[in-house]
C-alpha positions, 0 to 999 in steps of 0.5 A, a space after each residue: 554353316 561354313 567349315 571357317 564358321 563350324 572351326 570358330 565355334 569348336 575353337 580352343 586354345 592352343 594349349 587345350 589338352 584332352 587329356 586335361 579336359 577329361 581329368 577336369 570333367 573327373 574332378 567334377 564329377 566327383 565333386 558331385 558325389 562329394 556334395 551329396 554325401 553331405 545332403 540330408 534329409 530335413 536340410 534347408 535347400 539354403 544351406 545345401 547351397 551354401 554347403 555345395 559352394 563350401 564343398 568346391 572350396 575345399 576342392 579349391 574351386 575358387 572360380 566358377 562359370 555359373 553358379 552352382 545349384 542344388 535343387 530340392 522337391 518341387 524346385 527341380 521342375 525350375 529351369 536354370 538361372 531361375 530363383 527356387 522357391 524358399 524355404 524348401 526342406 529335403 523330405 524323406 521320400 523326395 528327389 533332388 539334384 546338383 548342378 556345378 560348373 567349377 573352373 581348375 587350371 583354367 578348364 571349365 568343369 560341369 557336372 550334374 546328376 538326380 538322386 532320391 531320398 526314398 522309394 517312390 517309383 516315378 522320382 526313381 524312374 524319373 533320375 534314371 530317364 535323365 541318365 538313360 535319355 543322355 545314354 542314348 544321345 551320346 550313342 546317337 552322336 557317337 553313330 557319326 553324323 547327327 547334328 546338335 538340333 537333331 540329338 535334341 530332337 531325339 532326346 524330346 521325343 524319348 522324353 515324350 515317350 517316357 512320359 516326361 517333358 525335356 526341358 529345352 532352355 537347358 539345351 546344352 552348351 560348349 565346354 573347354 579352356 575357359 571361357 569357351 563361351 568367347 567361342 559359342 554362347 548359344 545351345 547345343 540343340 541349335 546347331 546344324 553341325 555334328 558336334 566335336 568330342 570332348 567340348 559339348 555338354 549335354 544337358 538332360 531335363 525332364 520333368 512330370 506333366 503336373 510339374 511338380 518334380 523333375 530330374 537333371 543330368 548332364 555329361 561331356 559328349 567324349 569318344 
């Protein structure tokens, strides 16, 4: 790919200010933490949806440029755009996880993390591997080269290892000034070029080998 190819994909608007961009990510972030301290256990995975677009409402989020998600149980092994099974109820000792992507001041925030209700150990280790495995590409791309296809490479075979599948239809994404996606609508995974900070999501899912739960998180690539 080109350097004229790569600066095309990596395009923002003359305006686009880091520093923005990092407060959006912020304010994303909270809203995360925000909408599960509204979570309960017994709550219909329904009306925890509408509770999360409630809740960025508030947040004055009016736009978005995907719909949010809040998945429960066994509906955390389903991969984005995909419908959850209905009439899912949090349970006592279960996982779950949010999945937003507000838009403010014109700069597309994204945010998503896992988080359990109980303390069975393989959804515990399952939320932390999420993290972890992102931990560890975002220090693998902070090393200076590897490409966007390698850090995915990478992020498979330490889910592997853990005992996980890395779902790869949530592979990542451009971020930015919206919409970035005029720029760049594919995946991070198939780039052949070292992506740039502050403009690529990472995303983490794994899930069980029996499918039947998974965990979620993803984060800016930021230096």
């Amino acid at each position: 790919m080109t350097k004229h190819e790569v600066a095309a994909i990596e395009k923002t608007g003359a305006d686009f200010s880091v520093e923005k961009m990092l407060g959006i990510r912020a304010q994303a972030q909270e809203a995360v933490r925000r909408i599960a301290s509204r979570v309960q256990v017994g709550m219909l995975e329904e009306d925890a949806n509408r509770m999360v677009v409630e809740t960025l409402r508030e947040m004055d989020a009016v736009k978005a440029f995907h719909k949010p998600y809040i998945r429960f149980g066994s509906n955390t092994t389903i991969t984005f755009g995909a419908d959850s099974v209905p009439g899912v109820r949090l349970g006592a000792d279960d996982i779950y996880f949010i999945d937003i992507a507000p838009i403010w001041d014109g700069y597309e925030g994204d945010a998503g993390d896992t988080f359990v209700t109980g303390s069975n150990p393989e959804m515990r280790r399952c939320a932390a591997d999420a993290r972890e495995i992102f931990a560890a590409v975002a220090e693998l791309w902070n090393g200076g080269s590897a490409t966007g296809a390698e850090l995915y490479g990478f992020a498979r075979r330490m889910a592997k290892e853990r005992g996980w599948e890395l779902n790869m239809d949530l592979g990542g994404h451009r971020l930015g000034d919206y919409s970035s996606a005029e720029h760049y609508e594919g995946p991070l995974h198939e780039i052949s070029f070292h992506p740039s900070a502050n403009i690529w999501m990472v995303e983490i899912h794994i899930r069980n080998p029996e499918n039947t739960f998974g965990a979620f998180y993803e984060d800016l690539l930021v230096r």
